[in-house]
Each structure stands twice: as structure tokens, then as C-alpha cells.
N, C-alpha and C positions, 0 to 999 in steps of 0.2 A: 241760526241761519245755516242754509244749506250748504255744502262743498261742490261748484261743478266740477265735472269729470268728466272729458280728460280736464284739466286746469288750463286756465286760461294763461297765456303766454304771459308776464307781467311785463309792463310798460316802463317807460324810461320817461320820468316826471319829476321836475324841480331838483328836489332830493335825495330821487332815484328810492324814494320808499316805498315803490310796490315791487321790488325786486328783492331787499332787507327782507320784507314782508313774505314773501314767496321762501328764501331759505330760513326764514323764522320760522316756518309752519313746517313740520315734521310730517304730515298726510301727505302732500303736496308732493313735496322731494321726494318722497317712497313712492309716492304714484307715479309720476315722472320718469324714477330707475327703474320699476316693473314694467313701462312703456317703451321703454330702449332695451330690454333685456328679454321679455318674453317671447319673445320671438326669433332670438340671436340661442339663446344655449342647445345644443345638440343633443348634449346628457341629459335634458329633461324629455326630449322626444325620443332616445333610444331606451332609458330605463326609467319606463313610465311606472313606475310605484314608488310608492314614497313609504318609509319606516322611519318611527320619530327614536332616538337612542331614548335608551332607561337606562338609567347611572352613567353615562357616556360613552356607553356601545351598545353594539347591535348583534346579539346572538341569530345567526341564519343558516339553514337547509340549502345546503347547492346540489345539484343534479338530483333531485329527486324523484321517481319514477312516478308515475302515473297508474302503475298497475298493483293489484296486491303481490304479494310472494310467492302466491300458486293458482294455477289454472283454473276455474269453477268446474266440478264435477256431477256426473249424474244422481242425484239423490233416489233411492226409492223410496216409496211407501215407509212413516214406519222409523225412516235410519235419520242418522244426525248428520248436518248439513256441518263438511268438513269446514274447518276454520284456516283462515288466511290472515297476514299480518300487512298491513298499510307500512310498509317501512319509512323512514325518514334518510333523507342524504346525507353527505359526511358534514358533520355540523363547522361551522366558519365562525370567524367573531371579525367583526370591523370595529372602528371610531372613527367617528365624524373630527375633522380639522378643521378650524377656523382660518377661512383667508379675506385678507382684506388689507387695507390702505385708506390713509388720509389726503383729502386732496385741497391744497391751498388754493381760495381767489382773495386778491388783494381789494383793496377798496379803490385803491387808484384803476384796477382795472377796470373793475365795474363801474367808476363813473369815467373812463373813458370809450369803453364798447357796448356799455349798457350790459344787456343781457346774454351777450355771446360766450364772454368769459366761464361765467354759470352752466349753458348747454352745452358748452367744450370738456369742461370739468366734468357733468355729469357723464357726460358721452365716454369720455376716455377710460372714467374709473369705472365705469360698466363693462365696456370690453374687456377690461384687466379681467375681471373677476371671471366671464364668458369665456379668455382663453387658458386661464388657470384652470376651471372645472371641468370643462371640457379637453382638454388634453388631457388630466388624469382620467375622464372617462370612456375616453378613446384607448387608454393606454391598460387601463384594467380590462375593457371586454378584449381588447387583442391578446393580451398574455392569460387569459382565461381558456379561449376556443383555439381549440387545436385540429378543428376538420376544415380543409383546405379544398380547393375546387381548381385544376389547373386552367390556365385558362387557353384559349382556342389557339390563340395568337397575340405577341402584342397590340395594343388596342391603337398602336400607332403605323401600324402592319396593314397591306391590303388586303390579307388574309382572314383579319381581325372579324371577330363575330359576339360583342358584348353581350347579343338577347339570349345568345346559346347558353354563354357563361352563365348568366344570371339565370335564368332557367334550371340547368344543371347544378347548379351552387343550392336553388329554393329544393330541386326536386330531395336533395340530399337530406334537407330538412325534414321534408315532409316523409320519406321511405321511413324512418325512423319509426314513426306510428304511435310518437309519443303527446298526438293533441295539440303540434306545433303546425302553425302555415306563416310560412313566408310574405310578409309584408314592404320590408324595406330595405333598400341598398344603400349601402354609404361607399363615395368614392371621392379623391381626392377633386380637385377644382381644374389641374389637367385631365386626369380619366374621364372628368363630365364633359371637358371638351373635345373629347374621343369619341364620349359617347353619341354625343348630339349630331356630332358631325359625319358618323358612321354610315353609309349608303343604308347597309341593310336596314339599321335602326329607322331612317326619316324615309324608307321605301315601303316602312308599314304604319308610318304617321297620315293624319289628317293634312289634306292640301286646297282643299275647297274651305280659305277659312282664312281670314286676317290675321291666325293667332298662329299661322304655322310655322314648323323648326326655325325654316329661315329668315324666316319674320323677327320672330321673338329670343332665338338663340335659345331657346328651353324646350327640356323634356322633364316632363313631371312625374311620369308616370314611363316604365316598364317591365313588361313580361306581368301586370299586375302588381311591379312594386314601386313604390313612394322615393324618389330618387332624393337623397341626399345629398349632398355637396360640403365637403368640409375644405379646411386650408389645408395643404400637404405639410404645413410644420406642427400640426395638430395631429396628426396622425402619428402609430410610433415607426420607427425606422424601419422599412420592409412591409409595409402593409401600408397598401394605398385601396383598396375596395372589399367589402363587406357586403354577407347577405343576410338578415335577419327576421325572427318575429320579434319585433320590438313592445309588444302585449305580454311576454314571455322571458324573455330576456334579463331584465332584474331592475334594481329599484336604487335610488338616492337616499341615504339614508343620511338624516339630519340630526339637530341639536336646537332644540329650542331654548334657547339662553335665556335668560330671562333679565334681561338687562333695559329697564323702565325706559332709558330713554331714545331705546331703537323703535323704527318703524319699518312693516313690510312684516310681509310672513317669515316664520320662522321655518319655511322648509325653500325658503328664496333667498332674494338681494332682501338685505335689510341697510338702513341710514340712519345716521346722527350727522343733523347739523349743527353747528354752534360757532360764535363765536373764540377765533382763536384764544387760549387762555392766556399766551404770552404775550398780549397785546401787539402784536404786530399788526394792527389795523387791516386783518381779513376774517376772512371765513374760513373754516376744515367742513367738507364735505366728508365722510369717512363712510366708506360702505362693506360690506362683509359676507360671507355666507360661510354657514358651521354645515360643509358638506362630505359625505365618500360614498362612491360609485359601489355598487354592491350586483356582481353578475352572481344570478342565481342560476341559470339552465345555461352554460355553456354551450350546450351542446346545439342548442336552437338558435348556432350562428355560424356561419361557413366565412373563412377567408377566399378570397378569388387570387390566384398566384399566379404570376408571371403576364400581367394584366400591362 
């Protein structure tokens, strides 16, 4: 018999055995956390590659050039076409860490809220793990890039000019001429409400249109880049906005455990449900990820300062 997806909500009947049934089924629960998490991690949208560890790390190239070691020269007729060396960066090693937690639902709970106890659980132990990963991968590309963009003015200033900044911050990127463009900004959750609210910013948005700034409180898009929005306690201390190629940038580098009785990819949230073993008459949710942030091209990121 087939599995639907997404899974259907289980019902609160008699026994309460389509809910049993629901944290019996290991698919289900792993489906479930991949639907409250995919969309929540940061770190999977700023360092969009993935490296699986071999023996439980990850040998990698950081800042490596793009170019050979020497210029192409005129050949003549006849002569031997001089040789150039593809060099590699200064080589790095990471290990992936396992983070995770078990999460108790009592039976008493669940047969007095039905199903809430269960989506509260899921929900909470998702976040845990979305603001563990993401904090260290906030905290890795900031203590990686070291090219800085001041900024015009503060963004709480009437002077303030975020499209300038972010502008100036991509242009930085791109002068380089190392095969980097600028895609994305990360700014804390006050800076976005700086930015939204900025005249110049919503004086070059659309206004003929129900979906506009002051409609919807949202900017998705500028100067051509994909505005991100994080929590400023996710961020590390002194660094509230970021400009990046996040195609360039670097990768998550995982651990595929090989532990039979988890579910979910092994370069994500993975779950085990069961049966508590100490018979306390519930359930352990327990969910996981064997992760470490891994910035390869430093350099294909600008801080914005004094923002």
C-alpha cells in the first residue's frame, strides 16, 4: 500500500490508535521534520553544497583561484606552448558533529490533546536543531570573510541608504574577477525592518499592486539580491548584515551514520521514534543532524559595517 505525502494529520479515535500508529511509522515522522525544517535552515541556503565526510572528515581547498599561475602567451609556429600550473588553496580539514536531543510525549498527554502534544514536540525539536546549525553557520562564514563594506549611514539614520550599501558591498565582489556574482544579503530581523521601511528603498518598489511594501511588510528582492532575514541572536556579535554569492560560498559537510533505525537523509534532520525504554508510559521523539559548515571562497562574501 502506498504512503500519502504530505501525511495525513492522524485523527483522535477511541484509542487514540491513529496517532500510536503515526509515531510507529519512522517515514511519516521523518517526513513530517523535513516539512517543518526545510524551509527554516539558513545554512542550507547559504552553503548550498553538500560533502559527505570519508572516515569522519572532510579534506578541503579554501580560497582557490580560478586562474592558472601564469598568463597565456603568444605561441609561434613551431614553439612549445608554455606550461601553467592550476594551483590548489591552502588545504583545511573539518568534522562533521552530531547534534541532537530526545523529546518526551507522555501518553496521558496525548490522550488528553490528541495530537497537539506530538506537533508541539515535533515543532520544538526542529527548531532546536535549525537554531544550533545555523548559528554555527552564521558564525563560521563571519569569522572566515574578512572584506568589510562601511556602510552609508546607520540604517536607523535619515541619511541611511541600504541599496547603496548593498550595491557597493556586491560591486566588491564582483571587481575581484574571480567568476563570483552577488546574489544574496543576509541581515538581521531589525536591519530588514530598516530596510523595508527606508523611503529610498520602497521609492524604487512596485505601487500599482496589492502585494506592495506597505501591504505586505516585505522586500524580497534588492539591488538583484534575495534578501534574507535571520534572528540577531543567530548572528555573531558585531555582524548584523552580509553580502554574498551563496552558489560559491561553501558547503555542509555531513556524516552519514549508518544507524538502521533512523529516518530522513543523512545530509539532514534525521528521527527515531520509539517507545520510551523506561517504561514511563510515553514516547522519545529523538532527532539529529551529523553536521559542519565549511566556507570555501571567503572571499565571495562582504560584511556591511556600521549598518
Amino acid at each position: 500500500m502506498g504512503i500519502t505525502y504530505p501525511p495525513i494529520a492522524p485523527t483522535l479515535s477511541g484509542d487514540i490508535i491513529s496517532i500510536n500508529q503515526f509515531l510507529n511509522s519512522p517515514t511519516r515522522v521523518a517526513r513530517r521534520l523535513r516539512t517543518l525544517t526545510d524551509q527554516k535552515f539558513i545554512a542550507d541556503v547559504l552553503l548550498t553544497g553538500r560533502i559527505q565526510a570519508s572516515g569522519g572528515a572532510i579534506a578541503y581547498q579554501q580560497a582557490e583561484s580560478i586562474y592558472a599561475d601564469r598568463d597565456a602567451d603568444i605561441v609561434t609556429a613551431g614553439a612549445e606552448y608554455p606550461r601553467g600550473l592550476a594551483g590548489t588553496g591552502p588545504s583545511q580539514l573539518a568534522t562533521p558533529s552530531k547534534y541532537g536531543q530526545d523529546i518526551p510525549i507522555t501518553d496521558e498527554s496525548i490522550g488528553r490533546q490528541g495530537i497537539d502534544p506530538v506537533n508541539r514536540a515535533l515543532l520544538k525539536a526542529s527548531n532546536r536543531v535549525v537554531k544550533v546549525v545555523d548559528t554555527l553557520a552564521l558564525a563560521a562564514i563571519a569569522s572566515a570573510v574578512t572584506q568589510t563594506q562601511a556602510a552609508t549611514a546607520a540604517w536607523n539614520t535619515t541619511n541611511a541608504d541600504p541599496l547603496t550599501d548593498a550595491l557597493l558591498a556586491a560591486a566588491q565582489i564582483d571587481d575581484l574577477a574571480d567568476g563570483f556574482s552577488a546574489d544574496t544579503i543576509v541581515v538581521t530581523a531589525t536591519l530588514y525592518a530598516r530596510l523595508v521601511g527606508n523611503q529610498k528603498v520602497i521609492a524604487g518598489l512596485a505601487r500599482e499592486s496589492t502585494s506592495s511594501v506597505t501591504s505586505t511588510g516585505e522586500v524580497q528582492r534588492i539591488a538583484g539580491l534575495v534578501v534574507r532575514q535571520v534572528p540577531a541572536a543567530r548572528m555573531p556579535s558585531g555582524v548584523t548584515a552580509m553580502v554574498m554569492d551563496s552558489t560559491q560560498l561553501g558547503a555542509l559537510g555531513y556524516e552519514a551514520i549508518p544507524s538502521p533505525e533512523y529516518s530522513g537523509d543523512p545530509d539532514g534532520v534525521q528521527s527515531w521514534t520509539r517507545r520510551d525504554p523506561d517504561a514511563r508510559d510515553a514516547w522519545l521523539v529523538r532527532v539529529r543532524r551529523a553536521v559542519v559548515p565549511i566556507v570555501q571562497e571567503p572571499s565571495c562574501c562582504v560584511k556591511i559595517t556600521g549598518a
